[in-house]
C-alpha positions as CSV (number, residue, x, y, z in Angstrom):
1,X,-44.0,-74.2,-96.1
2,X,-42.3,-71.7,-93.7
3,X,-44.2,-69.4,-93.8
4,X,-47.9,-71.3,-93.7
5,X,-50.5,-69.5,-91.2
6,X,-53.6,-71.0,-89.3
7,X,-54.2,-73.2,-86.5
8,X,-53.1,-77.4,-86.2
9,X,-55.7,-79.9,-85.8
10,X,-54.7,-79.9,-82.5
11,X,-54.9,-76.8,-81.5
12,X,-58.2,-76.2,-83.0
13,X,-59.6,-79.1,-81.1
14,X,-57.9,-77.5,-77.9
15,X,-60.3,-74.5,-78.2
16,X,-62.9,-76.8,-78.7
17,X,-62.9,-78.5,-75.7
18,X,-62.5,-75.6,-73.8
19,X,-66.0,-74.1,-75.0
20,X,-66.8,-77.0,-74.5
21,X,-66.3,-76.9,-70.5
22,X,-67.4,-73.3,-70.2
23,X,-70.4,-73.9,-71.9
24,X,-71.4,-77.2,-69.9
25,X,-70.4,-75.2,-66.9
26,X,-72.9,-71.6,-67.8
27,X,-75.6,-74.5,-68.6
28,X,-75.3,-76.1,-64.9
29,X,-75.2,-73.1,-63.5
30,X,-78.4,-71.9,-65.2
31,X,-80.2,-74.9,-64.3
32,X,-79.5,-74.6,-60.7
33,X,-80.5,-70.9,-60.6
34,X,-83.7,-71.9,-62.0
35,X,-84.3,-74.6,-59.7
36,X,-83.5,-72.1,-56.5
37,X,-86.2,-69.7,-58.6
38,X,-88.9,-72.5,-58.2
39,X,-88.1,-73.4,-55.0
40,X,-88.2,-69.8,-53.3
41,X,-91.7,-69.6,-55.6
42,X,-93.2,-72.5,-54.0
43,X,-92.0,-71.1,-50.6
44,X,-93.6,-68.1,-50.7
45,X,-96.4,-69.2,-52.3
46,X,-96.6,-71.9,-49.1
47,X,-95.9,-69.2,-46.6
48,X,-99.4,-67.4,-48.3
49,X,-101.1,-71.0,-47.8
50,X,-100.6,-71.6,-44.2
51,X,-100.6,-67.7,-43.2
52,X,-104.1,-67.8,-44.6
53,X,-105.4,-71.0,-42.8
54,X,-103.9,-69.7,-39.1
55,X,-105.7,-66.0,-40.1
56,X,-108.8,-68.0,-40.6
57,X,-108.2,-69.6,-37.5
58,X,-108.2,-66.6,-35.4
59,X,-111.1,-65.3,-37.6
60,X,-113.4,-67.9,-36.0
61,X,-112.9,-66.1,-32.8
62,X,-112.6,-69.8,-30.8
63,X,-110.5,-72.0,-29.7
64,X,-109.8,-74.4,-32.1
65,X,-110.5,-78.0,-31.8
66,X,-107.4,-80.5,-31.4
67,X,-106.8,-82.9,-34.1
68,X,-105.6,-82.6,-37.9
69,X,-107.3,-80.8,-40.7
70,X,-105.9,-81.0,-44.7
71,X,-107.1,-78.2,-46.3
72,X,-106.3,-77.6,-50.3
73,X,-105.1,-74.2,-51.1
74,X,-104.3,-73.2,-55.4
75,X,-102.1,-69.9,-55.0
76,X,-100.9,-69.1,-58.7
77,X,-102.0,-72.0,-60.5
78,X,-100.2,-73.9,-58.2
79,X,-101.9,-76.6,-55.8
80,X,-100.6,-76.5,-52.4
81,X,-101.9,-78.8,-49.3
82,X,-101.9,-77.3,-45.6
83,X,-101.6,-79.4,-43.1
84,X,-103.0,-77.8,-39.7
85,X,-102.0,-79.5,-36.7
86,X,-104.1,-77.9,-33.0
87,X,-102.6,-79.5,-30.1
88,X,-103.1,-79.1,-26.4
89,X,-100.9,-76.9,-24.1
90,X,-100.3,-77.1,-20.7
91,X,-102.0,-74.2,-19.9
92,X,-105.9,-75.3,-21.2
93,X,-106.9,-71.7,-22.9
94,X,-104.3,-72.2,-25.4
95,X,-103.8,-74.3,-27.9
96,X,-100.3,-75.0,-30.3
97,X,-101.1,-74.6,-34.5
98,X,-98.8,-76.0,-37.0
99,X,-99.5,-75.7,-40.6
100,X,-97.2,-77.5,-42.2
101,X,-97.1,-76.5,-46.3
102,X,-97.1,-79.6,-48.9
103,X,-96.4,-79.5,-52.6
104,X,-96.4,-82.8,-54.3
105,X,-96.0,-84.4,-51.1
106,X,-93.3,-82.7,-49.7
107,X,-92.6,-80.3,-46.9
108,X,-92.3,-77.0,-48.3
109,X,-92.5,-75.2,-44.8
110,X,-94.1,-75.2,-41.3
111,X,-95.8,-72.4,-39.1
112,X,-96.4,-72.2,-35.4
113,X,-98.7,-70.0,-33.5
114,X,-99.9,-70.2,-30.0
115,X,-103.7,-69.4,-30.3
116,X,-105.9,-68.6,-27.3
117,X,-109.6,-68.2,-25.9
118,X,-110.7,-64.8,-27.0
């Protein structure tokens, strides 16, 4: 059988393996981009969240009360809490606002704004 063509065993299990690798590698790969996809969505969808609450804020046209507030916001089908924090400054006709963005109970992100008598 000199002049026999194809591939061994061995070889053909070779190839295998190393589709194998590639393809386990492409998968991981799309699963993280998807996961970075989600999170930047639920960023920006927090950003609109807390952006809204310190607008509303400032809508009032006073100066906010200190103390905590939860406040429930759905952007997108999605359920988001905002956390507003007023505390006191130094300087009494201000007063420091964090929202602080949760999804599921975790941070998503925080915003600060001075806000002041107007």
């Amino acid at each position: 059988m000199v002049g026999s063509r194809g591939f061994t065993l061995i070889e053909v299990l070779v190839a295998l393996s190393i589709t194998a690798v590639a393809l386990l590698a492409g998968l991981k790969a799309t699963g993280s981009l998807s996961r970075n996809a989600e999170r930047q969505s639920t960023s920006l969808l927090g950003q609109i969240c807390a952006e809204n609450e310190l607008i509303r804020l400032r809508l009032l046209r006073q100066l906010p009360d200190s103390g905590n507030t939860l406040v429930t916001c759905v952007q997108a089908g999605q359920t988001l809490q905002v956390d507003l924090s007023v505390r006191p400054t130094p300087n009494p006709n201000f007063r420091r606002v964090d929202a602080r963005v949760l999804s599921q109970g975790d941070y998503v992100l925080q915003l600060s704004t001075v806000m002041g008598r107007n």
